[in-house]
N, C-alpha and C positions, 0 to 999 in steps of 0.2 A: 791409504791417504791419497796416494796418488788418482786413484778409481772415482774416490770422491770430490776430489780437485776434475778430473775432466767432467764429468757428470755437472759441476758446478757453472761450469767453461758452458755448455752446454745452453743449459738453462738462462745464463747471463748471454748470450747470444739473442736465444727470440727475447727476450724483458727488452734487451736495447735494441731491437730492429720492430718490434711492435710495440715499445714507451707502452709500455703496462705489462704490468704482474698479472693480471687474471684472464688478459687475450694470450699471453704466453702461455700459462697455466692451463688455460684450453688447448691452445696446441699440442702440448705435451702430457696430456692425462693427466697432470699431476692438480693438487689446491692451488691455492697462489700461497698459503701459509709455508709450503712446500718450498715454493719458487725463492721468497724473500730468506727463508733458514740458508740455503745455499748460495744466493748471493751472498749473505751476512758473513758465511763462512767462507767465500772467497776474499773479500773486503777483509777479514782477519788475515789471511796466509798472508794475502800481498801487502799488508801495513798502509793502504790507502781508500780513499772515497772512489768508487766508482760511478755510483748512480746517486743523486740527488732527487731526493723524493717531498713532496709537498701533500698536503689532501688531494689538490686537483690534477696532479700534474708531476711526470720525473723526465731528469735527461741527466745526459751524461758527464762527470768530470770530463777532464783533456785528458787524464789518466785513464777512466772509462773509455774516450774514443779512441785513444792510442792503443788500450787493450782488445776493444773489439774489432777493432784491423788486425790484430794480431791472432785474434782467437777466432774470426772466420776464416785467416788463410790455412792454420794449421788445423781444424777441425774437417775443416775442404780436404786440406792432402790427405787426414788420415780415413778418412768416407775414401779416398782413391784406392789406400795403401789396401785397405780389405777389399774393397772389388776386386783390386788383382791378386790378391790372394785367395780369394773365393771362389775366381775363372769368372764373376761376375760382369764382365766388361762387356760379353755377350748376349747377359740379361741383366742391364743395369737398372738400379733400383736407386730408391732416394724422389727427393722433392726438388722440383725446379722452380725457383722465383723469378718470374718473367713479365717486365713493364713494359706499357707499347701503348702507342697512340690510341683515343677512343676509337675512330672514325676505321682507322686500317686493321686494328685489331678484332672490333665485329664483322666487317665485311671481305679481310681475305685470313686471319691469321686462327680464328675459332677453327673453321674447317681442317686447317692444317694440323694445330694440335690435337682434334677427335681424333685425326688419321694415324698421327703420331701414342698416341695411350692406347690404342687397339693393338699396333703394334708393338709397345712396350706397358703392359699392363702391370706392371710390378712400380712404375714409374707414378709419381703425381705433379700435379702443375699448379700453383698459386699464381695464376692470371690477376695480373694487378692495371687498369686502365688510369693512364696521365698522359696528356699533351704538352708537360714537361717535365723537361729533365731529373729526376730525382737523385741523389746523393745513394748510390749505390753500396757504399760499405757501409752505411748508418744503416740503412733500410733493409740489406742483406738480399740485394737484387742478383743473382745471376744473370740473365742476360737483359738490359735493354733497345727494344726498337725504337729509333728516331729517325726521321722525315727530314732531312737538311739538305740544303745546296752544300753545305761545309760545316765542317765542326771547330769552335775553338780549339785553343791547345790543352791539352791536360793529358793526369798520366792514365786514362781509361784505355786499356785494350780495343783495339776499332777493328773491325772486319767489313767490307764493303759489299753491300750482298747483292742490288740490283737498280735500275735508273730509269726514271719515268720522267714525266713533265705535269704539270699545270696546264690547263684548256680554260679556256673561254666559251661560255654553253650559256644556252638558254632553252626556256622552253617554247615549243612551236607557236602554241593559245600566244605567251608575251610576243615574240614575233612577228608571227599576223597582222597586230596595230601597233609595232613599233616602229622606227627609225629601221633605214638600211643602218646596218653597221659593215664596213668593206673595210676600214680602216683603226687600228688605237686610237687613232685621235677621235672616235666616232662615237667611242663611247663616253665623253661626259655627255651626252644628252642622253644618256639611259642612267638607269638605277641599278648601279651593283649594288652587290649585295656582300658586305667586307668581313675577310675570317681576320679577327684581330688580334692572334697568334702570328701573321706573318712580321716578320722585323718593320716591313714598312705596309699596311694595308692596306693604305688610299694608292699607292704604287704599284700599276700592273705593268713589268716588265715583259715586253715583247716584242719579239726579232730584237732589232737594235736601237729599240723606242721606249720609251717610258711613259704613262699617262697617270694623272692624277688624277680617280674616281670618288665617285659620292653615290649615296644613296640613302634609303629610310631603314634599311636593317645591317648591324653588325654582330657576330656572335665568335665566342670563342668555339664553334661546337662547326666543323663542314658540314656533317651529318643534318643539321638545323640550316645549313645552307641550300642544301641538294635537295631538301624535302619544299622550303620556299620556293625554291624554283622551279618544279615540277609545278605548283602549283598557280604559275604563271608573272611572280612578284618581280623578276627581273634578271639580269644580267650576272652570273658567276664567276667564279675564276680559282677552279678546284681540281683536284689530283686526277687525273684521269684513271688511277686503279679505284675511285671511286663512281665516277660514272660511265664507264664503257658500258658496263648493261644497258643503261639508260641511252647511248646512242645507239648498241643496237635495237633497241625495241621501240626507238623513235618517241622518247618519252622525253630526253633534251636531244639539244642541236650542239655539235660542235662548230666553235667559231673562230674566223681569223687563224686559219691553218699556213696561210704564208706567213706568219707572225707568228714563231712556235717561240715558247718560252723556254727560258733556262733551265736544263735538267737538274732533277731533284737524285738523290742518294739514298737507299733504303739504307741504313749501318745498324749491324749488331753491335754492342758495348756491352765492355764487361769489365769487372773489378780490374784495378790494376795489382799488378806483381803475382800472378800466381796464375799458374796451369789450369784450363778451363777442363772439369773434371769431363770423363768420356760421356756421362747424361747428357751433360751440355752441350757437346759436340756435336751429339746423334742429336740432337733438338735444332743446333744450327744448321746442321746438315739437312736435315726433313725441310724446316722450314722455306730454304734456297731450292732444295727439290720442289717445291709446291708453288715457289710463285715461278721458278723455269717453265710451270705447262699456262703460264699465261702471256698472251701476245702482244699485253701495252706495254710490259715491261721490253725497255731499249738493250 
């Protein structure tokens, strides 16, 4: 009983981190006729509702989310307790669920995990892209990356990994027939071009300045920012671990360098109350190794 009670645990795990029986059922080899018997028989032992289910649609009781906080932290420990008992700590095995910005995670953090599963090949990685925040124990996040000057309070585990800035760049083509820009305040007569993920977007803080911008294009996407711009549309104001290529290959311009902006914070996050197993560890570690051989980072 007990064997079939964790195995249960198990299964009610991905159902409630992927809200569907049959995306679980695929992760786990098994039917989803499979998936629902074992919930059903977990929902019998424990005398309560866990998941509420509709034709279109299931979530969780407050009974279900209070159990699956409790059934990732100890299925986590017990995935630890046999790595060290198996000497596996030096070939760890297991799945990493790892969320990260679009824009930072195709252009520095892909590379790093190829480097990382070459060298732990026993390892896999569920790369999941969001430019925000997600609810980590619903979702069954092991680590997420976020892009902050600061983070609210809450009880997420925080590790501080690395610190960059924001730039102000253009392309040379807009340049050419634009305004000098020497100054913030020079820029309302150009056309930024606004990422409307920042807290205030019309608001480029710089040196000890503030200016209010406008422009014809807004998007929540940088990547759709930087590719605008290259194309000559206007005025940016984006992470510089995404365009240093681009200044060196002289394809944008960095601008207003006496006016450097506020450093941003690369933060790992992770579930709160529980030991991040050693997978996770060797993943934050790689990762912090991979962005130390780059030179924008402060």
């Amino acid at each position: 009983m007990a064997t079939d009670k964790l195995i249960a645990m198990k299964i009610f795990r991905r159902v409630a981190e992927l809200k569907s029986f049959t995306l679980a059922a695929d992760d786990l080899d098994i039917t989803p006729a499979t998936a629902s018997k074992h919930i059903a028989f977990l929902e019998r032992a424990l005398d309560t509702r866990l998941i509420h289910r509709t034709t279109r649609r299931l979530h969780l009781s407050d009974a279900g989310l209070a159990f699956l906080k409790r059934t990732q932290a100890l299925l986590d420990d017990l995935e630890e307790a046999e790595l060290e008992a198996r000497d596996f700590q030096t070939h760890p095995k297991g799945t990493i669920r790892l969320n990260v910005p679009m824009s930072f995670g195709l252009t520095h953090l892909t590379k790093a995990i190829d480097s990382f599963l070459r060298r732990y090949p026993d390892i896999d990685i569920d790369l999941q892209f969001s430019d925000r925040l997600v609810d980590l124990v619903e979702k069954g996040v092991d680590i997420a990356i976020r892009i902050r000057h600061s983070l609210a309070d809450s009880s997420l585990q925080v590790r501080a990994l690395k610190q960059s800035r924001n730039v102000v760049c253009a392309a040379p083509a807009y340049l050419a027939h634009a305004p000098l820009i020497r100054s913030p305040a020079d820029l309302v007569h150009h056309n930024c071009l606004l990422y409307t993920l920042h807290d205030r977007p019309k608001v480029w803080a710089l040196g000890n300045q503030e200016v209010i911008v406008g422009g014809n294009f807004r998007t929540d996407s940088s990547l759709a920012i930087r590719q605008i711009l290259m194309a000559g549309a206007g005025v940016g104001f984006l992470p510089r671990f995404l365009v240093e290529k681009d200044f060196e290959n002289d394809l944008l311009t960095p601008l207003l360098a006496d006016y450097p902006a506020k450093p941003y914070t690369v933060f790992a996050l992770f579930p709160p109350g529980r030991k991040q197993p050693a997978k996770v560890r060797l993943l934050v570690a790689h990762i912090e190794e991979h962005l130390n051989q780059k030179s924008f980072w402060e």
